[in-house]
N, C-alpha and C positions, 0 to 999 in steps of 0.2 A: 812209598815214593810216588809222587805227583807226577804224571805223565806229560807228554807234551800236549795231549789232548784236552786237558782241563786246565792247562794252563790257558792256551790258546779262547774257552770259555769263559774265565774266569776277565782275561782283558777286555773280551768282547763286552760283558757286563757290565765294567767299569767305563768303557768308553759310551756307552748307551746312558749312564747314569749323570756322569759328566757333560755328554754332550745332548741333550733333549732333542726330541723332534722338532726342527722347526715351525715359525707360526705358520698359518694355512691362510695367506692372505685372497688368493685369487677368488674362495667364492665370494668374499666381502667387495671386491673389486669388480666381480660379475653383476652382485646386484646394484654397485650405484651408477656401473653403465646404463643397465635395463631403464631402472627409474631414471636416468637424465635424460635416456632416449622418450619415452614415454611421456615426460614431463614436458621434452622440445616437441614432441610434435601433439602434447595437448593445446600447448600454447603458443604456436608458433607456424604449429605447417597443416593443421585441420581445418578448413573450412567452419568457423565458429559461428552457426545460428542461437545457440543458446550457451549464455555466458551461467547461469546457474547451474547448469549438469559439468558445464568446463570446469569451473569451482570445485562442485562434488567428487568430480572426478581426479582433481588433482588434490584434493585431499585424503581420498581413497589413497593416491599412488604414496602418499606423503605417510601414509599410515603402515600401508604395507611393506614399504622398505624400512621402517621404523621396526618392527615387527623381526623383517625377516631378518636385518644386521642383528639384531637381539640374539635370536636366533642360532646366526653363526657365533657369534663373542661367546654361546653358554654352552654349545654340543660340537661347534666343528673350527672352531680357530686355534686350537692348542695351548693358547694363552695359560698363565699358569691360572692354578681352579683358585687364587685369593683376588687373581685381578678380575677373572669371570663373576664371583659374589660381587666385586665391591661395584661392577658395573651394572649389575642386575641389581644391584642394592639405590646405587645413585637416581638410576630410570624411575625405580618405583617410589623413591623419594619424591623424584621432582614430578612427577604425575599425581602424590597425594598434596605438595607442596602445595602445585596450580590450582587443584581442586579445593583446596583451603584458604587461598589466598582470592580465587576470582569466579564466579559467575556471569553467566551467560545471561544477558541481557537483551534479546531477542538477536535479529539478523540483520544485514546490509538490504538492502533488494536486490542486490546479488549474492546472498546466502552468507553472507560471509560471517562468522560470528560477532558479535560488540560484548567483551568485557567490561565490568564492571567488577570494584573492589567486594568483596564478600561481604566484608561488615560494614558499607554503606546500606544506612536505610532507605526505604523503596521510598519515591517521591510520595506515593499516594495515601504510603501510612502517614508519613510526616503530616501532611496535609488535611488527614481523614482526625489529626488531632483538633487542627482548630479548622472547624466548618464554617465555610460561609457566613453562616447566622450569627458565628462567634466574633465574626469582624466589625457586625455592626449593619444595617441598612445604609446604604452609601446615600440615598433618597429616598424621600416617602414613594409609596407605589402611587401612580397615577391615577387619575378619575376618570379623566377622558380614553377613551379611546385611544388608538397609534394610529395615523392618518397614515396611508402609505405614497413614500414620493416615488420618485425616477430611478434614486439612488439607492433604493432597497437592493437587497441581494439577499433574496426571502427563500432559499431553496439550495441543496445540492446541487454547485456549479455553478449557480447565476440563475436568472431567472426564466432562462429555456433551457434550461439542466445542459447545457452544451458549452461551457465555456466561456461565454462570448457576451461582452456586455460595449453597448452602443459609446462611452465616456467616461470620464473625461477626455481630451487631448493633454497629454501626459508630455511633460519635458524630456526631451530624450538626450539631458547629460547632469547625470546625478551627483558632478564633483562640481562644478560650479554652482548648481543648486541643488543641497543634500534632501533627502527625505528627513524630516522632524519625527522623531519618536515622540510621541504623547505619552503610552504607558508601556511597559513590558514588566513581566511579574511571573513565579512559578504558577502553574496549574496541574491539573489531576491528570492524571494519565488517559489516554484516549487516543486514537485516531480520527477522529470526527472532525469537523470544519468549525468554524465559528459561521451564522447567519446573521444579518444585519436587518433589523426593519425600524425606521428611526432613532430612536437614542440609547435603544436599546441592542446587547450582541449578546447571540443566546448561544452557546455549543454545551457537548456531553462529556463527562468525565469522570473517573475510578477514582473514589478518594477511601483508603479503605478497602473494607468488606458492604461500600455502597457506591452503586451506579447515580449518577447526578446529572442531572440539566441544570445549569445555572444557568442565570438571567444576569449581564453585567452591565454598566454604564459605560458605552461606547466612552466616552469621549475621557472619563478617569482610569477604568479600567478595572471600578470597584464595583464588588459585588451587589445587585438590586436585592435576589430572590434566587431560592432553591429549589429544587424537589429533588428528594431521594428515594432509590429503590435499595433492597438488602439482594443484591445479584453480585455477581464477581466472577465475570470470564478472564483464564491468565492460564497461558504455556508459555513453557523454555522458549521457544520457536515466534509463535505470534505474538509472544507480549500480552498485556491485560490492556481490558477496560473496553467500552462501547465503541464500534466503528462508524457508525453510521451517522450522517448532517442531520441535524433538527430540520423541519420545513416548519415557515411560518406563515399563517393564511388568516385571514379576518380576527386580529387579536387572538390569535390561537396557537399553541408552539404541540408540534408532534413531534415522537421520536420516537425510534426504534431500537434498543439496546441491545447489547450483544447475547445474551440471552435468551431474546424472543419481547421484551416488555415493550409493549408499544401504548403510548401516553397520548393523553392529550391533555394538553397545561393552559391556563390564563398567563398570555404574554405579561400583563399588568401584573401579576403579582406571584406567580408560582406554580398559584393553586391547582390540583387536580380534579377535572372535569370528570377522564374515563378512563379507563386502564386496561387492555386486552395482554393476555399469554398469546402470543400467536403460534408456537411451538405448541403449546395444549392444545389449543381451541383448535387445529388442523394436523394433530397425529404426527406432525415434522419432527425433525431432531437438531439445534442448533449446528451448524455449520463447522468444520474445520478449527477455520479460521474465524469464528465469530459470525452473528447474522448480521451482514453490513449493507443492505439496501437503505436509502433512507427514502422516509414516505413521500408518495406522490399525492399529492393533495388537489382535486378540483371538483368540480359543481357541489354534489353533497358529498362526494366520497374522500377516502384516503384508502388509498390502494398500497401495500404491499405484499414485497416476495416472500412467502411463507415455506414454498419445497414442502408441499404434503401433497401426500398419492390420493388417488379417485377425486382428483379435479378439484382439488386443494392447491394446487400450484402458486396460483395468484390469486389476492384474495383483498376484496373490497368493504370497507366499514364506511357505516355513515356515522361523516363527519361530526358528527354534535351531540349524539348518544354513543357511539360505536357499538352499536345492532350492526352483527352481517349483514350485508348486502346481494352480494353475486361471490362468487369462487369457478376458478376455470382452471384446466390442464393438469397436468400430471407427472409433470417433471419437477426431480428438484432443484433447491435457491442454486443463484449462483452469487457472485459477491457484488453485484452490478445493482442498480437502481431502473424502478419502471420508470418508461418516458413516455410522454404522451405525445401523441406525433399526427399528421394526417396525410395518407399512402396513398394513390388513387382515389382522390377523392374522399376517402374512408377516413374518420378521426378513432385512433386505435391506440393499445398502449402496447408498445416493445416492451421484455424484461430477459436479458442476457442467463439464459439457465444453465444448470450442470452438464445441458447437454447437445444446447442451442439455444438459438433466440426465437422466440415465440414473439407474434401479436395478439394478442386479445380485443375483442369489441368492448367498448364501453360501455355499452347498457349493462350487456351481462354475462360478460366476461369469456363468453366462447372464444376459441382458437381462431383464427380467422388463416394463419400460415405459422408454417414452423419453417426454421433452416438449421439443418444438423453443423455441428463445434465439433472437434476432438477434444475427446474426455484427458484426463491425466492430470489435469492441471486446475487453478482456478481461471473462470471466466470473469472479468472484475472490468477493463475499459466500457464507458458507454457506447453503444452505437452511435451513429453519426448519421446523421440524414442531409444529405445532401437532394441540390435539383433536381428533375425528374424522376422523383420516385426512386433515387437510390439508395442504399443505407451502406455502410462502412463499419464491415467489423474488424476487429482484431485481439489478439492474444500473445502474452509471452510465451518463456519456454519454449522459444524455436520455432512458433506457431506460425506467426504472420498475422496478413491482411488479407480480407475479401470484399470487394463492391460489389454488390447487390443489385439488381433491378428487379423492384414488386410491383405486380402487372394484376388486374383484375380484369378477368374477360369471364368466361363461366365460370369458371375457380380460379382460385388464387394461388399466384406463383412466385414463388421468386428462386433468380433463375444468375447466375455470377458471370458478372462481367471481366474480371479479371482478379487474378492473386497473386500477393507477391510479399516474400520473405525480406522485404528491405526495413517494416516495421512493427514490430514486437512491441507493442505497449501491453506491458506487467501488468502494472494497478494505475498507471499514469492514463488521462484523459487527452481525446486527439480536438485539434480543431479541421475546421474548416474555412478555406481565404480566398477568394476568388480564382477557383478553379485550382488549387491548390492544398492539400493537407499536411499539416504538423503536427507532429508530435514525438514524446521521445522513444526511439528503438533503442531496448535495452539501455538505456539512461543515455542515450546520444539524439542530437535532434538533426530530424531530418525533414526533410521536402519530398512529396511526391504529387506526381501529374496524376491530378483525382480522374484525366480519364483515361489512362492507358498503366495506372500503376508503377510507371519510369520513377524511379530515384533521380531525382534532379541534384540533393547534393545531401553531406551528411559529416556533419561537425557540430560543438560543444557538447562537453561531457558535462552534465548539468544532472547525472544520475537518475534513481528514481523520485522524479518529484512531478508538480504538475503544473500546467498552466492556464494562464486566462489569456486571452485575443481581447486588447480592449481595442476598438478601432484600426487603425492600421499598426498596431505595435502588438508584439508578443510579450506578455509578462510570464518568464520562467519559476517558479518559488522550487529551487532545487535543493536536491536530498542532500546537502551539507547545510545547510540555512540562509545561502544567498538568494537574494532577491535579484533576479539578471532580467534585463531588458534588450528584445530582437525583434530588428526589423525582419519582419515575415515575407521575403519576398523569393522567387522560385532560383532568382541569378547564381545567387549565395550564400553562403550563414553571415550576418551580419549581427554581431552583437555590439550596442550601443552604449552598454551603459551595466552597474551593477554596484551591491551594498552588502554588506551581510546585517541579516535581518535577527537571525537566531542562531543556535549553536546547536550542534548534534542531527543527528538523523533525524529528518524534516519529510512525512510521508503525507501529514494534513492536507488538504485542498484549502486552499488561500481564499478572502473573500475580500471583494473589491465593493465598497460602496462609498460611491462617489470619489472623492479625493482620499479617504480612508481606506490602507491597508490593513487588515485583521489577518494576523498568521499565528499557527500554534505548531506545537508538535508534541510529543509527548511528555514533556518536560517545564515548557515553558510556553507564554502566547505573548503579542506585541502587537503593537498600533501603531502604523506611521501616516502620516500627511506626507501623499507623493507631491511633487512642484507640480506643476501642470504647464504647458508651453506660455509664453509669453505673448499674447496678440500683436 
């Protein structure tokens, strides 16, 4: 006979079987308190100097709570164990689904990832199928010489590597008088610029498993002449293909690939003169992110940043055989370009290194000053030389600005006049406007009083891209492909005017010769006839 005691058991059982524990919702509720707290005050109540670590950091948080709800759904939410599989079943679906369906296509300049379809082909292979040569000579190669005019834009940035070019007077409204496209066409992958030195626009590019400088007919847009090297720099991250502008100097095209291959070409027709490793030939090791200085080219030499140790830093060829010349310093590259500048009287070449910016003397290459950078990050904006012997550095990643004053009396000093976190230029170039500097912080452009470092004001999101000062007008070429037009003046942000030029992530340096725009990015390049003001 059954006791009252096992009866009493026996219901207990049944009611436990019948009625399950219920779900365990509060830890799942705890964690997307945390991460919404976490997430408001990454992007809302932090004091933000650096929007790439904000990014990273709020993709961390986006991961981690991804992560942790996983977590509770599979060991502590109670859920019945077919809806826990079918949830831990779905996750891993749609994470091999993504990884099937899209690749990563390098980043934003604020880190942000760019998808692309997986089984889209890379521009560069498509391209690497029919080569330049395969299209045809667009013109015979010239006999004469390239006579150089006003309008050349023979160098990284213009032709005192600063942005800044004297003309034309540009119309400043581009809906009653549009910009004319001449040509626009796919091209090879690359970061590098187009240069202009008459009829000719030379730039570098990945087609393939070959590094390329083509020669094109400014005014069609059709290929003159090639040269190829078998080289091929490419990450998830940076993307492929060579970063660095061609320099063009007396009939002559240099350039430096992402690799280390540093060239010298016949403007006329392609050909190759002389060919250096500058990675072998100075012990260095290609960069990160690519070796992206591009050459500085004057009297006999062509000088570039090489980053090799025991005073391989910077490193001088002459021009017309390229036989070493001089080698100086001991730090390595950074992603910046030498300038040639003159400091106290002194004619010296700056180059922004991994670990600061150094001068070098010209003859032969000695140190003449250093000034220490914070390491972590790339060093990549030009310096800026402003009057009185100042110079004007900066860096992203949170970094800022510093004005310089370089004083020679028994040594050389240079010694900072002021710093200030209002401008963070990435990989974008600053100018300089009468008493005045712009450029973009963190993709926003702003103003500051070149001599007390005051943020005077700080508007348009024109991203990471870069610009040119023609005259008293700012030309922005920003990181979505508009062509935007600002008056540079300290009151305001005044934007005038704007076009879109190209599609996609636009990280190129624009080159201005004459009334001709030449822009590329890594996808595509275009030519327009800006108006010019009306007399």
């Amino acid at each position: 006979m059954m006791n009252s005691g096992d009866s009493d058991s026996e219901r207990k059982d049944q009611l436990k079987s019948s009625n399950p524990r219920p779900i365990r919702w509060w830890p799942a509720l705890v964690i997307l308190l945390v991460a919404a707290g976490a997430l408001i005050w990454l992007r809302f109540l932090q004091d933000v100097i650096n929007h790439q670590n904000q990014n990273l950091q709020t993709a961390q948080v986006v991961v981690f709570t991804s992560v942790a709800l996983l977590l509770w759904c599979l060991f502590f939410s109670r859920l019945r164990w077919s809806i826990r599989f079918l949830v831990f079943g779905g996750v891993i679906g749609l994470i091999c689904l993504t990884a099937l369906l899209f690749r990563i296509r390098g980043v934003t300049g604020d880190l942000l990832p760019v998808l692309e379809w997986r089984w889209k082909k890379p521009l560069s292979s498509i391209l690497a199928i029919k080569r330049p040569a395969d299209t045809g000579i667009a013109r015979p190669p010239q006999a004469e010489p390239v006579v150089p005019t006003a309008n050349d834009y023979s160098q990284f940035l213009g032709p005192h590597r600063n942005c800044t070019v004297s003309g034309p007077q540009l119309a400043r409204d581009w809906k009653s008088q549009a910009p004319k496209l001449l040509w626009r066409q796919p091209i090879g992958t690359a970061w590098s610029g187009f240069v202009v030195v008459g009829s000719f626009a030379v730039t570098q590019e990945q087609r393939g498993e070959e590094e390329m400088v083509v020669g094109y007919d400014l005014s069609s847009g059709k290929p003159v002449w090639f040269h190829a090297d078998t080289a091929h720099y490419n990450t998830t991250i940076a993307g492929e293909g060579p970063r660095a502008t061609p320099t063009i100097v007396s009939n002559r095209v240099y350039t430096l690939g992402a690799t280390g291959i540093l060239n010298c070409l016949d403007l006329l027709t392609g050909k190759l003169i002389w060919t250096k490793d500058i990675i072998k030939d100075n012990q260095s090791q290609v960069n990160g992110w690519g070796m992206s200085g591009s050459p500085l080219v004057f009297d006999k030499l062509v000088v570039v940043s090489a980053g090799g140790p025991n005073g391989r830093s910077l490193v001088a060829y002459d021009k017309e055989t390229g036989k070493p010349v001089w080698s100086g310093g001991s730090d390595g590259a950074g992603y910046s370009s030498p300038l040639l500048t003159t400091l106290a009287g002194v004619s010296q070449i700056l180059v922004f290194n991994s670990s600061g910016v150094a001068a070098h003397e010209t003859a032969g290459g000695q140190i003449l000053w250093e000034y220490p950078w914070p390491k972590g990050h790339p060093h990549i904006s030009m310096p800026v030389i402003l009057p009185d012997d100042r110079v004007l550095l900066t860096s992203g990643y949170g970094t800022g600005s510093e004005l310089l004053r370089i004083k020679k009396e028994e040594k050389w000093s240079a010694s900072r006049l002021w710093k200030s976190i209002r401008l963070k230029a990435k990989f974008t170039n600053v100018v300089y406007r009468d008493g005045y500097i712009f450029g973009l912080d963190d993709g926003i452009l702003v103003c500051l009083d070149a001599a007390t470092g005051e943020q005077k004001w700080k508007d348009g999101r024109y991203g990471h891209g870069q610009v040119i000062l023609i005259g008293n007008l700012l030309l922005v070429m920003a990181e979505n492909g508009d062509v935007v037009l600002v008056e540079p003046v300290p009151q305001e942000h005044r934007e005038l005017t704007r076009f879109s030029a190209l599609n996609g992530k636009t990280w190129n340096p624009p080159a201005l010769a004459g009334e001709l725009l030449v822009v590329r990015n890594d996808k595509e390049a275009a030519c327009y006839r800006l108006p010019v003001a009306k007399q």
